[in-house]
N, C-alpha and C positions, 0 to 999 in steps of 0.2 A: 512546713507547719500550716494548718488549715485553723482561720479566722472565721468567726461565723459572726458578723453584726447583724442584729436581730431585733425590727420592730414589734410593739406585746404580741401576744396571745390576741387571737381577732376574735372568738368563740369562748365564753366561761361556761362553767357546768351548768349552767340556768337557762342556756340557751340563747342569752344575751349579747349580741354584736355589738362591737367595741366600736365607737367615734374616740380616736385617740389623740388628743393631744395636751402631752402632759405638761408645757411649760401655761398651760391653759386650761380649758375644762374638756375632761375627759368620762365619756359616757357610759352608758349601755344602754341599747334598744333593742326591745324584742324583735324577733324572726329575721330582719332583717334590716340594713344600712344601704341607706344611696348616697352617705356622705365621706370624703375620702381626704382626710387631709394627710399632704408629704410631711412625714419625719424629716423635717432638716437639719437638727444637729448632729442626729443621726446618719442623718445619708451625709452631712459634709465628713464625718467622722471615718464613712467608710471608703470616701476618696483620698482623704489622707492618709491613712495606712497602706493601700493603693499604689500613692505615691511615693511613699517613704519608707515600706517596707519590704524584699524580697519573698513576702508570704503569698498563700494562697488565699485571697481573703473573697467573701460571697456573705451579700447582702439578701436578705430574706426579709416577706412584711406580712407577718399575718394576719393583720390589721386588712388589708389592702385584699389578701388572698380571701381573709372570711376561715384562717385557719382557727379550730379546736387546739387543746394541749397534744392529743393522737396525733392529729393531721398533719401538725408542724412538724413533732416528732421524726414522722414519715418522710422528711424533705429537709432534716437538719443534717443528714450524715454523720460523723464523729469528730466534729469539734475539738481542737487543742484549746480553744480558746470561744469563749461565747459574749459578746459586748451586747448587751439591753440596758434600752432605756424604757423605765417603767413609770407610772402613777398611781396612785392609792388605789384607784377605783378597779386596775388590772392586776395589781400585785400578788394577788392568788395566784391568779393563773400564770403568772410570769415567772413565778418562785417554782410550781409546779414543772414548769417546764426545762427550769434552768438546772433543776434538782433531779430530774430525771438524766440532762446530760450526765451531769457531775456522778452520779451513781454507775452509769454504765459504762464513761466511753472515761472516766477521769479529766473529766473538761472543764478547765479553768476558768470560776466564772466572774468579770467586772461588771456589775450594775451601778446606772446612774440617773436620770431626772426628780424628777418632783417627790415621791416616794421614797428612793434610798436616799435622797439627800436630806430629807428632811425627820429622817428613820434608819440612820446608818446603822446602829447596834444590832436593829431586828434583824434588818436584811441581810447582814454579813454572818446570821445565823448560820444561811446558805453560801450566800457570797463568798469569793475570795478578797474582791475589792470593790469599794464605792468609791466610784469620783465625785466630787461635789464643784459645783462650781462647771462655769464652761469647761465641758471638757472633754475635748476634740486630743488636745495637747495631752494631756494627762494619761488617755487612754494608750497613746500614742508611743510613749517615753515605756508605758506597763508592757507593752507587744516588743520594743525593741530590749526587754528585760533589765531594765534601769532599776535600780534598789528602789521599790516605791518608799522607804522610811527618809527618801532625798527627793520624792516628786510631790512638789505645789499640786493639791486638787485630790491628791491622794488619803481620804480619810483613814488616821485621824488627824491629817497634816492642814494645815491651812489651806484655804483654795488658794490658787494662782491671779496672779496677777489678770486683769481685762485682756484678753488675746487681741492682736493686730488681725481685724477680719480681712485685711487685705493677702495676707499670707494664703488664705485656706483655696485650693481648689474648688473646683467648680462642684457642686454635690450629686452626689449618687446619680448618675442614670446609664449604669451599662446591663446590672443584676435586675434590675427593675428601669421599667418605662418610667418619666413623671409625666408623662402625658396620660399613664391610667389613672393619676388621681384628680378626682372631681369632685369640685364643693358647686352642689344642685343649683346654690346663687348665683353663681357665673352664671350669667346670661349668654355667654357665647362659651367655646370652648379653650381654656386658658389654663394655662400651666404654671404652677405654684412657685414664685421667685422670693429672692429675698433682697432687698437695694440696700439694707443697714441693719443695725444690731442693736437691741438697748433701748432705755428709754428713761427719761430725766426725774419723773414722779416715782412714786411708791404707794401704789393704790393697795389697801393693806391687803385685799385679798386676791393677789396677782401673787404666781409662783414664780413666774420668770424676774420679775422684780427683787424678789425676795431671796427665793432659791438659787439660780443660774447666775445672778448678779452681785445682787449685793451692796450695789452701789448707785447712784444715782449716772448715767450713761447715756449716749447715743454715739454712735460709730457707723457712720457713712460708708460704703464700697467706693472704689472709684467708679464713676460714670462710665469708662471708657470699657471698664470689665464687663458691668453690668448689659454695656448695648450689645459687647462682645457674646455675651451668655444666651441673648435674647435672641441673636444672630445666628446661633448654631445651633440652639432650639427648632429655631424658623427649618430652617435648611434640614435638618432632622426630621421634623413633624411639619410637613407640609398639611395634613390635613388643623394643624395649632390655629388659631381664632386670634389668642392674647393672650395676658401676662395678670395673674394675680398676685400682685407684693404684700407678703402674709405677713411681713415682719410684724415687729409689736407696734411702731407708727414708722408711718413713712416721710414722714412731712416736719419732720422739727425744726429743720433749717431749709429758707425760704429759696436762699440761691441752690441748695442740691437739689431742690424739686424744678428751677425753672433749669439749673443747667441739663439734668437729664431729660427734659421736657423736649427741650430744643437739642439735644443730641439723639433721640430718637428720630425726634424729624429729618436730625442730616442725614443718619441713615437710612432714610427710604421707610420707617419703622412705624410709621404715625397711620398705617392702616388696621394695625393690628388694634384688638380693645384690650383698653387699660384699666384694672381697678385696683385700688390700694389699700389697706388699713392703717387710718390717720387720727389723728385727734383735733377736735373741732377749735380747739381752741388756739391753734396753732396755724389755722387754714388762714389764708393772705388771696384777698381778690386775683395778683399779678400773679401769682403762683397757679392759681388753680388757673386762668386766662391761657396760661402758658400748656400747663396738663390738660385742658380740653383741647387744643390743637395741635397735642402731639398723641392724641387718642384714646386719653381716659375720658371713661363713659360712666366711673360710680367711686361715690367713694364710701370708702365703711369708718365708723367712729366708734366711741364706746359713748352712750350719755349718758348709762348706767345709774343717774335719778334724777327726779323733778322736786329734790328736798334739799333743801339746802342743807340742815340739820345733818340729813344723811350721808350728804356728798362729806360735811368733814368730820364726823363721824369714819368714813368711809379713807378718807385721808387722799381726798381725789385733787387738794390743791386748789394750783391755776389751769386743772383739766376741767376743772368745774367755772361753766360761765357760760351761764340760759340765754343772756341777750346776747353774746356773741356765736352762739351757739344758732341763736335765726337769725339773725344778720345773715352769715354764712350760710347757712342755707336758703334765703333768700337769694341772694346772689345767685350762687350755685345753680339753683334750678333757671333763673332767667337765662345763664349760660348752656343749658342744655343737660348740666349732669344729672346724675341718680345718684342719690342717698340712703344709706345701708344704717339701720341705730342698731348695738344692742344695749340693751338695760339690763336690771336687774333688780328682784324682790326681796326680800328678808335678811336684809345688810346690817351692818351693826347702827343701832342708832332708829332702825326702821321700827312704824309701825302700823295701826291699819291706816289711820289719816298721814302718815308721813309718803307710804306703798301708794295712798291714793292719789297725789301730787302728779309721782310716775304717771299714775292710767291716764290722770286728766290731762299732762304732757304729753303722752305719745297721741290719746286722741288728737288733740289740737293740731300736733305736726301730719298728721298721718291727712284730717279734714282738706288742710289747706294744700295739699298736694306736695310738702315739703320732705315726706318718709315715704321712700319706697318700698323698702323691705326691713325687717324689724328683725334680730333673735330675744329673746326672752328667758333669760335664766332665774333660777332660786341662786341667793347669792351663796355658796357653799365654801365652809373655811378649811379650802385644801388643806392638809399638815407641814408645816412650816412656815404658812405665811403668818403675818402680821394678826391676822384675823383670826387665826385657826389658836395661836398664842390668847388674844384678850379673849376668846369665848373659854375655852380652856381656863384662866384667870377665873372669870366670874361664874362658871360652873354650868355654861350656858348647853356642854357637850356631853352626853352620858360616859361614865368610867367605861362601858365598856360598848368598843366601838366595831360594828360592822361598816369595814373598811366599801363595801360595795356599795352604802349608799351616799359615798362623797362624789357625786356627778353631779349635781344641778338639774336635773334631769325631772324636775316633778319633786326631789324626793327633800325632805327636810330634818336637818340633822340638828340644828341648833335648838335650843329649847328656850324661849326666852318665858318670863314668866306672864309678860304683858300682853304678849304675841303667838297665841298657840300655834303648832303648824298646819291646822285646818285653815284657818285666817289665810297665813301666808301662803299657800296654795291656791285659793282664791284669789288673793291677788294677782297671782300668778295669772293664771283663768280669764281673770279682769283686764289685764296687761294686753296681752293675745288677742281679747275679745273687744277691748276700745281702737288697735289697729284697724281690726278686718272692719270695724263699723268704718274708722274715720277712713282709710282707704277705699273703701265702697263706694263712699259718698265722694271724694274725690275723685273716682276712677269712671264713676257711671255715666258720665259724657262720651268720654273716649272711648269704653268699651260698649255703648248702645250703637255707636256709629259705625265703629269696627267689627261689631257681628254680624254673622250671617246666619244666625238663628230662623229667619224665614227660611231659610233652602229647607228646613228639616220639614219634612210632609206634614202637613196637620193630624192628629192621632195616632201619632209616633207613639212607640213605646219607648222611654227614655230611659238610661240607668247611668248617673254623673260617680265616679268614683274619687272620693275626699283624699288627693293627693298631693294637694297642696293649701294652703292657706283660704282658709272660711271665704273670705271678699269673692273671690274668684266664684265660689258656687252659688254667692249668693246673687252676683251679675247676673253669671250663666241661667240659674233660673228665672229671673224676672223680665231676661229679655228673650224669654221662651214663649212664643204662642202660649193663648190664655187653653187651646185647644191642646197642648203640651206638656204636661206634667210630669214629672219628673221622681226617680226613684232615685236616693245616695246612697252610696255604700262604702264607710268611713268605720274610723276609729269609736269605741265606748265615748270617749271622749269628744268626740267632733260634735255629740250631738247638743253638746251644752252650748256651741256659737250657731249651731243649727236649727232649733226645736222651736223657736217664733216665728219660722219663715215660713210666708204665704205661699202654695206651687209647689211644696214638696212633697209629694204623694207620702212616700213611707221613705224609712229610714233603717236600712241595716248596715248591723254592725258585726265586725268580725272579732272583734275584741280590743287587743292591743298591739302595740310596736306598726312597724311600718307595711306595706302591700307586700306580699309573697302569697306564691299558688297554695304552701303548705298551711297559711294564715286561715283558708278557707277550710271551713268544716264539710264533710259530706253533705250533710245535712243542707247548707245552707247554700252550697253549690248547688244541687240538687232542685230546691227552691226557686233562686235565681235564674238557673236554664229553665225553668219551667213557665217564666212571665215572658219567655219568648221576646226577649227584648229588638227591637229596632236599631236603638243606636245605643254603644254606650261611648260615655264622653270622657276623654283623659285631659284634663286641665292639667298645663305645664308650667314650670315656672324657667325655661329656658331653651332656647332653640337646636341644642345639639342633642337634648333629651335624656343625657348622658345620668343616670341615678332613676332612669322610671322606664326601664327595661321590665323592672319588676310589677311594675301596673301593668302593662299591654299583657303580662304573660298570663295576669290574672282576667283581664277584659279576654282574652281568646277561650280564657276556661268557663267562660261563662255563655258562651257559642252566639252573641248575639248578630244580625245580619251586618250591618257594619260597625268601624269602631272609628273615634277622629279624634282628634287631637284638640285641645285649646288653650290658643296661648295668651299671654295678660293682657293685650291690647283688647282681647274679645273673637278675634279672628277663627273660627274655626274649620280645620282640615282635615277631610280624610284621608284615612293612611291605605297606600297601595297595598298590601295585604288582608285587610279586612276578611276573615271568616264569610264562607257564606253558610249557612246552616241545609246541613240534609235531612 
C-alpha cells in the first residue's frame, strides 16, 4: 500500500507562494519565497508510520518544492492513502489537490492542522477523515485500519489524550533534506529542531494553543535524545552551521535549558550556533549564562504589544511583563546575545493610541540596541482560535469570508468599528518603520567603522536592491561617498521607509512580493541595463546567503560591472563571479 504524507500546495492560482505554517501564521507572497519553515508534525508523522508500518510511505513538500496543484500532481503517483496537514489560508488549494487524488486514482484522504480542525464538517466535504488534536497517533491507528469510530483524535470522536513526545522518532529527513529548509533570520546555517511540545498560556489568537492542544502544556524531550539528534544531523550535514528550536517556547523550565546547555557542551556541541524560540518572561539570568556558553547566539520572543489593555485583552497572562521583559534584555546583550521580537497590530482590544504604545516600544528597544531583528504581523483570527470565536461574537468578521486573506500578511480581516483597516495598516507601516529608524540609530557606530564604502571609486554608478530590512540601506547610503549616489530598487512599498532619505538618486520599483528575475518587467529591465551601472549592492541579512539566490539572479539581469554583497555589520564583499559587461 503506498502512503503519500503531504505538506500544502506551495503555489495557489494567484501566483502566490506559500510561508506555511499552520500551527502559526501561514502566508502568501507574491512571485516568490526565501522563507522555508519544516512541517514538523508533519514530517514526525511520516517517521512514524515509517516505523510502524510495513507500507510504502513517501513524504512530499510543496511548500519547500515551490509546487502548483499541476506540479504536485505530477510527482504524487497514486496514492492509497494521502495524509495533509492544511491552514485556512492554503485550504483551496489543498482541497483542490486532494480531490483531484480522490477522483482519479480513488485515494483515501485524512486531513488535519489549523483548518480541518477547526472546520471539520467543510473539509470532510472531500475528506475521508480529520484528526483533530496532536495527531501523529491518530493518523497512525487510521493506516493500520483500526475502526476510526474507536480512535481518540478521530473527528467526530474527541481528541486524544497529550501524546508522550518522547515515544515519537526522530522526524522526516530521508524523502526530504531538513537541511533545505531555511528561515533567512538564521544568521548562520541551522537546521529546524524541536527540544519540547506545548506551552502553559493561551494567547487567544494562537492555533497551536487552541487547536493542536487544548490544554494548558509543556513537555520536554529528553536531553540525551535531543544532543543524540543534533549529533547525526552534524555527521550528516557537515556543511550544518546550528540548530534552530522552533518549538512554541523553549525555555519554560530553567533546569531543561541549563541541563541541555551543558550537555551540548559535553558533547563537543558548543561550536555549533544556537537559537531558540522562548518567551521573555520565563528567561533566568543562569539559564541564559549557561546557553551562551554552550553556543546560543539569539533568542526569539513574542512581545506581541506595548499595551497593557491589549496584552489582556489578548489574553497574554504572565507572558505579558515590560519591565521584565528589559531587564532581560538588558542582561542578555551585556552577555553577548541577539534578540529576535515579533509583535503584532490590530489585536483584540487594540486601537490607534493602544497600536501606538507597540511602535513607541519596539522604537525604544530597537534605539537602545536591545532588538535586533523584529517580524511584524496584523494580528489575524485564525478559525478556531479564541480570537477568530470573540470577533465572530461581536460581528467584527464579514458573513462571508475569503478564506485567503487570513495570513497576517498586510491583509486585514476584522472589522472593528473604532479601528478601520486603513489605520491598522498603518500601524503596521509604523511598526516596521519605528524599527529600521531605532535600529539605524543604534547600528550606525558599528556599521560606519565596518564599511568599506571608500573602496567604491568616487563616481560610481551605484544600484542598492531593497532585500532586506529599510536600516541597512539607509547605513549603506549615508556611508557612501558624498561623490556616490545611489539608485534602490525595491518593493511599492519599500518606498514609504524610503522617500525622506538624503543620497538616494531615484527609486525603482518593481511592484510587489519578494526579488525574482520574472518580478522584473522588460521595460524596466531594459531601463535599468541602460544606467550602465558600476556596482550593484545585495544587502544580506545572513552569511550563508541561503533565500537571496534570488536577488544575485536579478543583480546579473541587470549586467552591471560588479556585484557585492553586504552584510549587517556594514562589511562589504565582492562576489567572485561578478558580471563583466560586453
Amino acid at each position: 500500500m503506498d502512503i503519500l504524507v503531504a505538506n500544502s500546495v506551495g503555489v495557489d492560482r494567484e501566483g502566490f507562494h506559500m510561508v506555511h505554517v499552520p500551527s502559526r501564521w501561514s502566508l502568501g507572497v507574491k512571485n516568490f519565497t526565501n522563507c522555508g519553515y519544516y512541517p514538523w508534525q508533519l514530517a514526525y508523522t511520516s517517521s512514524l508510520l515509517k516505523r510502524d508500518t510495513p507500507y510504502n510511505i513517501k513524504f512530499l513538500d510543496g511548500v519547500l518544492k515551490g509546487w502548483d496543484v499541476e506540479t504536485y500532481l505530477q510527482h504524487a503517483g497514486k496514492p492509497d492513502w494521502l495524509v495533509m496537514e492544511s491552514s485556512t489560508r492554503t485550504i483551496k488549494e489543498d482541497l483542490r489537490f486532494a480531490k483531484s487524488l480522490k477522483e482519479n486514482f480513488g485515494t483515501r484522504l485524512i486531513f488535519t492542522g489549523q483548518h480541518p480542525m477547526a472546520h471539520p464538517e467543510e473539509v470532510l466535504k472531500t475528506a475521508d477523515h480529520v484528526c483533530i488534536g496532536e495527531y501523529e497517533f491518530a493518523v497512525l491507528h487510521l493506516i493500520q485500519g483500526k475502526d476510526p469510530t474507536q480512535i481518540a483524535g478521530v473527528y467526530p470522536n474527541e481528541r486524544g489524550s497529550l501524546i508522550d513526545i518522547n515515544q515519537l522518532p526522530f522526524p522526516e529527513d530521508e524523502d526530504v533534506s531538513r537541511i533545505d529548509y531555511h528561515e533567512p533570520n538564521c544568521r548562520y546555517k541551522q537546521i529546524q529542531m524541536y527540544g519540547s511540545r506545548g506551552c502553559p498560556r493561551r494567547c487567544n489568537f494562537c492555533a497551536a494553543a487552541t487547536l493542536y492542544y487544548d490544554e494548558l502544556n509543556w513537555r520536554p524531550r529528553h536531553v540525551d535524545s535531543i544532543v543524540q539528534e543534533i549529533q547525526i544531523l552534524h555527521e550528516k550535514y557537515p556543511e550544518m552551521e546550528g540548530v534552530f528550536f522552533d518549538e512554541e517556547v523553549h525555555n519554560i523550565k530553567k533546569s531543561f535549558n541549563i541541563s541541555l546547555a551543558r550537555a551540548i557542551r559535553e558533547a563537543g556541541l558548543q561550536d555549533l550556533k544556537y537559537e531558540a524560540m522562548c518567551e521573555y518572561a520565563s528567561l533566568d539570568e543562569e539559564a541564559m549564562e549557561e546557553m551562551r556558553k554552550a553556543g546560543y547566539y539569539k533568542i526569539r520572543f513574542g512581545i506581541e504589544t506595548g499595551s497593557d489593555r491589549v496584552a489582556e485583552k489578548m489574553t497574554l497572562g504572565k507572558k505579558h511583563d515590560l519591565k521584565k521583559l528589559k531587564a532581560m534584555v538588558e542582561f542578555g546583550k551585556s552577555i553577548g546575545m541577539l534578540f529576535y521580537g515579533t509583535i503584532s497590530v490590530g489585536g483584540l482590544g487594540s486601537d490607534k493610541n493602544e497600536d501606538q504604545k507597540t511602535v513607541d516600544l519596539v522604537y525604544d528597544l530597537a534605539a537602545k540596541g536591545w532588538l535586533d531583528e523584529i517580524q511584524v504581523s496584523i494580528n489575524t483570527p485564525q478559525p478556531g482560535t479564541d480570537f477568530y470565536h470573540s470577533c465572530a461574537q461581536e460581528s467584527f468578521i464579514p458573513l462571508s469570508k475569503d478564506w485567503d486573506g487570513f495570513d497576517g500578511n498586510g491583509h486585514v480581516v476584522v472589522n472593528y468599528p473604532h479601528y478601520p483597516a486603513e489605520e491598522i495598516q498603518t500601524s503596521f507601516k509604523n511598526a516596521l518603520n519605528a524599527f529600521d529608524l531605532g535600529k539605524g540609530k543604534a547600528q550606525a557606530r558599528t556599521f560606519s567603522e565596518n564599511t568599506n564604502a571608500s573602496s567604491i571609486p568616487a563616481g560610481s554608478r551605484i544600484l542598492i536592491l531593497r532585500c532586506v530590512r529599510s536600516w541597512m540601506i539607509r547605513l549603506l547610503i549615508e556611508n557612501l561617498s558624498p561623490k556616490n549616489k545611489a539608485d534602490v530598487l525595491g518593493q511599492d512599498s519599500s518606498l514609504y521607509d524610503l522617500k525622506d532619505l538624503s543620497g538616494l538618486d531615484k527609486f525603482y520599483s518593481y511592484g510587489n512580493g519578494f526579488f525574482a528575475v520574472e518580478s522584473i518587467s522588460s521595460v524596466l529591465t531594459k531601463e535599468l541595463k541602460d544606467n550602465h551601472y558600476d556596482l550593484v549592492l545585495i544587502p544580506v541579512a545572513n552569511n550563508h546567503l541561503d533565500g537571496f539566490q534570488n536577488v544575485l539572479e536579478v543583480a546579473h539581469l541587470i549586467e552591471p560591472e560588479k556585484i557585492s554583497y553586504v552584510y549587517p555589520e556594514g562589511l562589504i564583499q565582492p562576489i567572485e563571479d561578478s558580471p563583466v559587461r560586453v
